[in-house]
N, C-alpha and C positions, 0 to 999 in steps of 0.2 A: 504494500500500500504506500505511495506517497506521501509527503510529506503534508498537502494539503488537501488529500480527498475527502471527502465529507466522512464520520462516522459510521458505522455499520450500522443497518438496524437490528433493533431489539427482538428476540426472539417471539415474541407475541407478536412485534409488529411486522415481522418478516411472515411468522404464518398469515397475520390479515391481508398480507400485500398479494402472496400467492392465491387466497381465497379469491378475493376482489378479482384477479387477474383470472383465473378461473371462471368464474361469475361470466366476465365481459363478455369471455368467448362463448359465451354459452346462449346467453342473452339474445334475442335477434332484432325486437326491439323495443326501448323504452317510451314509455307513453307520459306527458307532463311535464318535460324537461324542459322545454322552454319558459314554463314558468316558474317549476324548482329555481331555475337557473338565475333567475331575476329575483326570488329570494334569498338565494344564496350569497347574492351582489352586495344585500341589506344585512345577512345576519352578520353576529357579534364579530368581531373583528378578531378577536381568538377562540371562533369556536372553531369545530374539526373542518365544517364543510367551507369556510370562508381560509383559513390558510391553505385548503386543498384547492381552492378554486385560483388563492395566490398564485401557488405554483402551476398550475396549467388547466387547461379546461377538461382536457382529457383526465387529469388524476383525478378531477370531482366527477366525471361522470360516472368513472368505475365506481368511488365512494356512492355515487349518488343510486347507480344500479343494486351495487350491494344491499345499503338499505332496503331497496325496495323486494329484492328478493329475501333478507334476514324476516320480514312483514306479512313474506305471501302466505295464505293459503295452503298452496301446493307443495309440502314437505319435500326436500330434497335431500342427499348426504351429506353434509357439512352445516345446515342449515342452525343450528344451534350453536357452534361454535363462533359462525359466521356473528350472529347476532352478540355472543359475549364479548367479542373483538370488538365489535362495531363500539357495544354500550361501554368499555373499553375507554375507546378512544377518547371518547365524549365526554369521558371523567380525568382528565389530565388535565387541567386548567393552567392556565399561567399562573406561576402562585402569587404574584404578586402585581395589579394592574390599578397602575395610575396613581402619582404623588404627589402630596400636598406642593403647592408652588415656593416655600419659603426656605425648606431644606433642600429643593431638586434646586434652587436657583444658584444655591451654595457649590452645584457640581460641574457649572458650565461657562465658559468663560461668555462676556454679555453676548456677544452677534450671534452666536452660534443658540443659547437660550432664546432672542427673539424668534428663532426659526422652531424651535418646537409648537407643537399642535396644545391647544388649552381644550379642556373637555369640560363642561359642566358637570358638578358633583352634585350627587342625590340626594346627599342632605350634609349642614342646615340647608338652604334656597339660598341660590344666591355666592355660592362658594365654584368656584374653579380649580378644574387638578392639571399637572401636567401628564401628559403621555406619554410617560417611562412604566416600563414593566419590566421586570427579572423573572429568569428562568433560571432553577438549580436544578440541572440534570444531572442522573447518575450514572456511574462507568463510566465506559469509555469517553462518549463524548464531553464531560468534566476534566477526565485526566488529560484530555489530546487539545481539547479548544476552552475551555473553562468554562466558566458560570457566561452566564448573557443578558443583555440587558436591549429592552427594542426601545426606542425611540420614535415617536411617530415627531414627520416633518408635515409644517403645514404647506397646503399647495402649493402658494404663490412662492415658496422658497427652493423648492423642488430642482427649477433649473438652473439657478444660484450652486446649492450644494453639487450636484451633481459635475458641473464642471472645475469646482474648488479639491473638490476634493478625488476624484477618479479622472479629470480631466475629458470629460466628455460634452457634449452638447444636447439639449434636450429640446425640441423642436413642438409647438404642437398646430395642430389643422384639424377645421373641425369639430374640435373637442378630444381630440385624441394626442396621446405622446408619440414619440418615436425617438431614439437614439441617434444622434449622428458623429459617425467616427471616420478619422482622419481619410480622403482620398474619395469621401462624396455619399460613399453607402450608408444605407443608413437601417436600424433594428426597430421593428414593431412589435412590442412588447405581449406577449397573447398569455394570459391577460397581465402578465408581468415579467420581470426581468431583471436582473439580480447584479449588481455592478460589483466586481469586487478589485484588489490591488487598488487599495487607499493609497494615498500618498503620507508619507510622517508626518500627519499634522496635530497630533494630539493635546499638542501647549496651546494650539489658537481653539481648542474644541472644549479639552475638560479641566477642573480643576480639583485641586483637595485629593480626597479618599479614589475619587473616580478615575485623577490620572492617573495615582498608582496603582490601579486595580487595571485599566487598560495597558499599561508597561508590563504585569506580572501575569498576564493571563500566559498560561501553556504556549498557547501557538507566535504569540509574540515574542516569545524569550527564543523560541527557539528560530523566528525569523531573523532575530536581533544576531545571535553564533552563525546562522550565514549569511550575512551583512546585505540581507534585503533591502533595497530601499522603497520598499512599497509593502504591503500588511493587508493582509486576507484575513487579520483581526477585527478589521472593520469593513463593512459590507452596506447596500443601502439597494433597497427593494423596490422600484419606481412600477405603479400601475398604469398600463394605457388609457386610461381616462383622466383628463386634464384638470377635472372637479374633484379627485380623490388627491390627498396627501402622497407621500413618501413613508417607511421607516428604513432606520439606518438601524442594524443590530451589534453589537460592540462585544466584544467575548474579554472577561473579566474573571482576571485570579481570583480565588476562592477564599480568599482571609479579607483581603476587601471589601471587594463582593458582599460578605458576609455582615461586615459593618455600614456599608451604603445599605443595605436590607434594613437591617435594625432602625439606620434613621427614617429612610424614609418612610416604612411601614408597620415600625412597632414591632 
């Protein structure tokens, strides 16, 4: 394995993946996907079907088949496991979503804060959170890329960061994104696309506990001993529609980590 390939998955989620895949071929054809599809667009923003829809349309239709076959009627062989995986999934939540603005504001150096996403909080009325979330995974993917933290970026800054920091251009028509890179071509995002080799910009991005939690994550130490000058410790996930945000995901040492956890969410 390389030095930057993504994680393995998890054995549960390797059998769902084969189930799912199983499923598909089996399938001939699904009926209500176009409107699934348009709720899928709307739902929670960490639930299972809207990050599966991040990564590709095709990875939510298997999810979205699956469901409908875990549902049927018509028992088939796998059909219970199918559904334990499924409901599975669905119970992995981000542990930790959205931070008060007082101590997130403590983590970022100012420009780079004005470009975060504000969310309305639930209660008291009247309070706003920022849109940082942590993820503490176990194994492997802890030991090899560390703890993680998403950042959601608001639209209008989108094609700011994007060329600050990966050096690319972000173009839109329509209402839709598209990438454009050096020599005219250019990437349309379906329904998204993943930019990674950051450039070292970490002093103008975090401050405090965050930037040594971004300096100490796994995969950055070990970029740093081969004297990369660019970091696949930072990443930024840009959607093809021009009315959605960005998030930038950040992979963050685990002693850190652990203390930006505490503050921001108790």
């Amino acid at each position: 394995m390389g030095d930057h390939d993504p994680p393995p998955l998890s054995q549960p989620l390797l059998k769902l993946v084969t189930l799912l895949a199983r499923r598909s071929q089996e399938q001939r054809r699904l009926y209500g996907v176009k409107t699934a599809l348009e709720e899928a667009g709307k739902a929670d923003e960490h639930s299972a079907e809207r990050i599966l829809l991040r990564t590709s349309q095709s990875a939510w239709l298997a999810y979205y088949g699956g469901c409908k076959a875990a549902k049927s009627d018509h028992g088939f062989h796998g059909q219970t496991e199918l559904k334990q995986l499924l409901e599975g999934l669905e119970a992995q939540p981000v542990e930790d979503k959205r931070a008060p603005l007082e101590p997130a504001e403590e983590l970022f150096h100012e420009q780079f804060w004005e470009s975060i996403e504000r969310i309305p909080g639930k209660e008291p009325a009247g309070t706003w959170l920022a849109d940082v979330s942590m993820i503490f995974q176990d194994g492997h993917p802890r030991e090899h890329f560390g703890c993680q933290m998403e950042i959601g970026i608001a639209e209008e800054k989108v094609a700011e960061l994007a060329f600050d920091y990966f050096g690319v251009r972000v173009e839109i028509k329509d209402g839709v994104r598209s990438v454009r890179y050096p020599g005219g071509g250019k990437i349309e995002p379906d329904p998204s696309i993943k930019l990674r080799s950051c450039r070292q910009v970490f002093p103008s991005i975090f401050r405090g506990d965050l930037y040594d939690a971004a300096n100490t994550s796994p995969i950055y130490l070990l970029e740093k001993q081969q004297m990369r000058n660019r970091t696949d410790g930072v990443s930024m996930t840009i959607s093809n529609q021009a009315k959605e945000g960005a998030k930038i995901t950040v992979f963050l040492g685990q002693w850190k980590a652990s203390a930006i956890k505490a503050r921001l969410y108790g």
